[in-house]
py3Dmol code that shows the C-alpha trace and the ligand (Angstrom):
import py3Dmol

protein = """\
ATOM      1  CA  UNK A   1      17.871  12.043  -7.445  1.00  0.00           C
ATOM      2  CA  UNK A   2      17.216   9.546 -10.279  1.00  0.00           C
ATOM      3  CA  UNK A   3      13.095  10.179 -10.858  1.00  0.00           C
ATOM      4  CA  UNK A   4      13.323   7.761 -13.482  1.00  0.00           C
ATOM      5  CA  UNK A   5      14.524   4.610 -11.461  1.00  0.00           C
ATOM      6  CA  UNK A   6      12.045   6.220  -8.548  1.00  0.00           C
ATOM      7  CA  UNK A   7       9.141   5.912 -11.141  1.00  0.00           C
ATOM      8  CA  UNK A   8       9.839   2.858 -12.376  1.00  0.00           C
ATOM      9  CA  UNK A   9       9.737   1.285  -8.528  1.00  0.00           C
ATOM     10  CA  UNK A  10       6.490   3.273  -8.553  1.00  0.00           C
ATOM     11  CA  UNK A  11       5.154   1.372 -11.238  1.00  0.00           C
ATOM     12  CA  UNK A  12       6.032  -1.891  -9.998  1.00  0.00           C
ATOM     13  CA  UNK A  13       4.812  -1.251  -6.523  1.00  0.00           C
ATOM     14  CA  UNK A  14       1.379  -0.471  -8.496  1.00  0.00           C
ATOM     15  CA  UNK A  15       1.524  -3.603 -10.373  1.00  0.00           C
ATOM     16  CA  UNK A  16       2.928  -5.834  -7.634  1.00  0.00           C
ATOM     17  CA  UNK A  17      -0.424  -4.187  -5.639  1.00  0.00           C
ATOM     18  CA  UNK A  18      -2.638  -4.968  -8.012  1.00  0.00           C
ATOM     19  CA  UNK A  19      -2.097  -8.262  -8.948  1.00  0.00           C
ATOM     20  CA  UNK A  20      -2.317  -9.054  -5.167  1.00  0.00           C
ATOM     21  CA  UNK A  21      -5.278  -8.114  -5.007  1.00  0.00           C
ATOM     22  CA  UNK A  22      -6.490  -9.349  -8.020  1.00  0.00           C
ATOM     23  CA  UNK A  23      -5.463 -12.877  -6.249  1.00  0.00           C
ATOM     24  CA  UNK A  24      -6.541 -12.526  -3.121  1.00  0.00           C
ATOM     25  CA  UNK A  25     -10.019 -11.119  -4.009  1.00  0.00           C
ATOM     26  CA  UNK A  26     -10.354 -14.372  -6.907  1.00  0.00           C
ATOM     27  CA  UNK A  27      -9.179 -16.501  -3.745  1.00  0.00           C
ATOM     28  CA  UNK A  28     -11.948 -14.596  -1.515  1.00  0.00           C
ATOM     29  CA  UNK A  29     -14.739 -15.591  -4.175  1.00  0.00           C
ATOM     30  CA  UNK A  30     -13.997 -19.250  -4.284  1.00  0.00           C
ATOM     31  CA  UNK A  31     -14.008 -19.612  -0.528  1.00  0.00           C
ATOM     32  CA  UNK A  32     -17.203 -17.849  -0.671  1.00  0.00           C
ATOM     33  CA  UNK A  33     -18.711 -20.408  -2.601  1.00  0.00           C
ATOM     34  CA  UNK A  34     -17.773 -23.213  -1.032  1.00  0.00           C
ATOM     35  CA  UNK A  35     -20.406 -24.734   1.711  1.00  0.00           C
ATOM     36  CA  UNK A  36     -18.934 -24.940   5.240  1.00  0.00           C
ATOM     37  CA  UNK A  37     -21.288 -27.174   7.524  1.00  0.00           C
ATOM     38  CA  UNK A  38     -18.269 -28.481  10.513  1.00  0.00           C
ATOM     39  CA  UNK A  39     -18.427 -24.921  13.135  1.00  0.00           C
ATOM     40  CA  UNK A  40     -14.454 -25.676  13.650  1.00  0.00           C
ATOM     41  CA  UNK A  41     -14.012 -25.256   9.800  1.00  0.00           C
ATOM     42  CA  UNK A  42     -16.071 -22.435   9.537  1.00  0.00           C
ATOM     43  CA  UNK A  43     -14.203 -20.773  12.620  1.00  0.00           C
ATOM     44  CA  UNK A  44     -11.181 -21.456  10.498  1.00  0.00           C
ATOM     45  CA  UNK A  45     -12.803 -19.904   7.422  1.00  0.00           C
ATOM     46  CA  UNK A  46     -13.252 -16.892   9.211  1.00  0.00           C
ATOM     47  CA  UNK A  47      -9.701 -16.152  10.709  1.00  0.00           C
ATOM     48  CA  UNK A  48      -8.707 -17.090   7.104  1.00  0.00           C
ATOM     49  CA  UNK A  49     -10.779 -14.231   5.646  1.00  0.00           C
ATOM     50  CA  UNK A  50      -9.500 -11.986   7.997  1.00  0.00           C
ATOM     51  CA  UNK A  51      -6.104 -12.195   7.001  1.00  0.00           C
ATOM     52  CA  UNK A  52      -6.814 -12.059   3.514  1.00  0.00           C
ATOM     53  CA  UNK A  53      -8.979  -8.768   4.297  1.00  0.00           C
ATOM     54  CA  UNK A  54      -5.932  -7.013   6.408  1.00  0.00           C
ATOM     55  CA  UNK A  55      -3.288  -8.281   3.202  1.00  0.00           C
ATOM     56  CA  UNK A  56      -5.999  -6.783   0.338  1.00  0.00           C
ATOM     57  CA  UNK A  57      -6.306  -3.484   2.567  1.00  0.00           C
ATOM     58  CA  UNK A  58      -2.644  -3.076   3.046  1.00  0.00           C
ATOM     59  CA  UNK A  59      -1.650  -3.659  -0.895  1.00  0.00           C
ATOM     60  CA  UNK A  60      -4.301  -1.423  -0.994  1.00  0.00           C
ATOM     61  CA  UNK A  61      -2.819   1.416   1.072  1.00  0.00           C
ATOM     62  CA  UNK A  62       0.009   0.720  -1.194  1.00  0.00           C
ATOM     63  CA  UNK A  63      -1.220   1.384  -4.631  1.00  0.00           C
ATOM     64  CA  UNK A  64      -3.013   4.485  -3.408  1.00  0.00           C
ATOM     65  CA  UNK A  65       0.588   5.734  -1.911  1.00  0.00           C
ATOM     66  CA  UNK A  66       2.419   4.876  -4.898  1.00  0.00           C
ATOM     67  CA  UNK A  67      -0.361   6.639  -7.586  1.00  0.00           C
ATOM     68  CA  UNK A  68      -0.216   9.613  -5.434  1.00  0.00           C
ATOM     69  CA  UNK A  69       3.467   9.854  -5.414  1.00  0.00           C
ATOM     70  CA  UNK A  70       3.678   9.187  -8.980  1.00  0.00           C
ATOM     71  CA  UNK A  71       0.919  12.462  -9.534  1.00  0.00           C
ATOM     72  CA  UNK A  72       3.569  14.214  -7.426  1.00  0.00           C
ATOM     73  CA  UNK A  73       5.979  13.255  -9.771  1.00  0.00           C
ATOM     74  CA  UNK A  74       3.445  14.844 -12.833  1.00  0.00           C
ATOM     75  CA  UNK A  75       3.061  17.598 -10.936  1.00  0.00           C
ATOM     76  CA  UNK A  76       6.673  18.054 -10.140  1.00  0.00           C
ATOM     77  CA  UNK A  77       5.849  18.002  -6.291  1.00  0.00           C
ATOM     78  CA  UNK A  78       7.732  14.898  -5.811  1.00  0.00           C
ATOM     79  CA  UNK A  79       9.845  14.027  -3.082  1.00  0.00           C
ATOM     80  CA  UNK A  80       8.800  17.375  -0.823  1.00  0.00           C
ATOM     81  CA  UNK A  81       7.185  16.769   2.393  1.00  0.00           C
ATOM     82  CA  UNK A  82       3.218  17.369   2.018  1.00  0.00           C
ATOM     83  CA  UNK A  83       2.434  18.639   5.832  1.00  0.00           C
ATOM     84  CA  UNK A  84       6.060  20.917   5.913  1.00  0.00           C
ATOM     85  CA  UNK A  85       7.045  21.215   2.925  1.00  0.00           C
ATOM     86  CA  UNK A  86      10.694  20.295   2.892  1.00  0.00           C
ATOM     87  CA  UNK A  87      12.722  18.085   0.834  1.00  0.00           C
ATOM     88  CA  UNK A  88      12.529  14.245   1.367  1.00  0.00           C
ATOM     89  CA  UNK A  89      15.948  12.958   2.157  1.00  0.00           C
ATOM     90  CA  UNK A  90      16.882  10.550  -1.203  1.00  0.00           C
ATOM     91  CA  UNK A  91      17.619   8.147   1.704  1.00  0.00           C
ATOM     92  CA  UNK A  92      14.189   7.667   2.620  1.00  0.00           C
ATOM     93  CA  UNK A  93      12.944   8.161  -0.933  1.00  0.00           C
ATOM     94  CA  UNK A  94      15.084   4.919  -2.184  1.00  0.00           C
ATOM     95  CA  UNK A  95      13.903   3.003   0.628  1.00  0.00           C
ATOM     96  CA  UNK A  96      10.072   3.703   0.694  1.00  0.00           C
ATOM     97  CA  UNK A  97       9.684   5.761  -2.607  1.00  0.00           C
ATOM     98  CA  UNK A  98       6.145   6.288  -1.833  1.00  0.00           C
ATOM     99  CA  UNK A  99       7.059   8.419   0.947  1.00  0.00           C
ATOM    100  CA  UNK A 100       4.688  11.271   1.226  1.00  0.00           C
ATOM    101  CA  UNK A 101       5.848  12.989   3.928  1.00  0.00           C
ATOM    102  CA  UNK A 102       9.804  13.579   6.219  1.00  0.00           C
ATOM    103  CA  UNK A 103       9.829  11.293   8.750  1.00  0.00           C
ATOM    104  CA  UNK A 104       9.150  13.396  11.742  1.00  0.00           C
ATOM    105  CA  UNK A 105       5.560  14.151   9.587  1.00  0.00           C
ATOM    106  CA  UNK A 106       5.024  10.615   9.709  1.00  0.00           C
ATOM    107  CA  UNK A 107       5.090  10.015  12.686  1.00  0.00           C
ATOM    108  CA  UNK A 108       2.873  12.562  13.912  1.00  0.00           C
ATOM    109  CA  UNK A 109       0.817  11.266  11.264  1.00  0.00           C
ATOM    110  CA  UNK A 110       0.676   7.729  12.290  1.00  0.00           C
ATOM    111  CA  UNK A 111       0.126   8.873  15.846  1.00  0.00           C
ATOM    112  CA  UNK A 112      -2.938  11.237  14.885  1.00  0.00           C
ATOM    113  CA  UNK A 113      -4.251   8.345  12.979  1.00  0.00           C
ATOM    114  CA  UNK A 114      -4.043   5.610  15.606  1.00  0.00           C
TER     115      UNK A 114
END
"""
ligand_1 = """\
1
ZN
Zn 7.641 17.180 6.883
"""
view = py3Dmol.view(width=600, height=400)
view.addModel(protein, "pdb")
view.setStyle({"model": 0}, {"cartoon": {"style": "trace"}})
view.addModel(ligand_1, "xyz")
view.setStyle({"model": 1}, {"stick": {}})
view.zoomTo()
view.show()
């Protein structure tokens, strides 16, 4: 398993994060400001938001996964399963290299969640 090219997709997907964030919050603030008197506009405004909300949570659920996994990394902990502790397949790690868990612990853990 190349860690090195893992991190370094780490990184990015903390960067890449960030700087969405960074433009959809700046983006949130200017709508904010602006004075929205037509209901229809304001409707609009709001569905708008909303979107931009769900996108800054998800890049948010994103950084968090990918500064976790790279602490695993640190802590040499990378790329085994945190509920079962068995190895990742590389597979899985190339693909989503955030990956904190096998994909049968996923699963259950998306299913718990929702
Ligand atoms: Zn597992």
């Amino acid at each position: 398993m190349d860690l090195d090219a893992l991190r370094a997709d780490l990184e990015q997907v903390v960067r890449e994060s960030e700087a969405t964030i960074a433009t959809l919050r700046a983006e949130e603030e200017d709508e904010q400001g602006d004075v929205v008197e037509d209901e229809v506009a304001d409707a609009q405004d709001f569905t708008e938001a909303d979107r931009e909300e769900a996108m800054i949570d998800a890049a948010e659920v994103r950084r968090t996964e990918a500064t976790e996994a790279l602490a695993r990394m640190d802590a040499g902990t990378y790329g085994v399963c945190v509920d079962c502790g068995k190895q990742i397949p590389e597979a899985r790690l190339e693909f989503r290299p955030e990956a904190a868990r096998c994909v049968e612990d996923q699963e259950r853990f998306e299913e718990s969640e929702s």
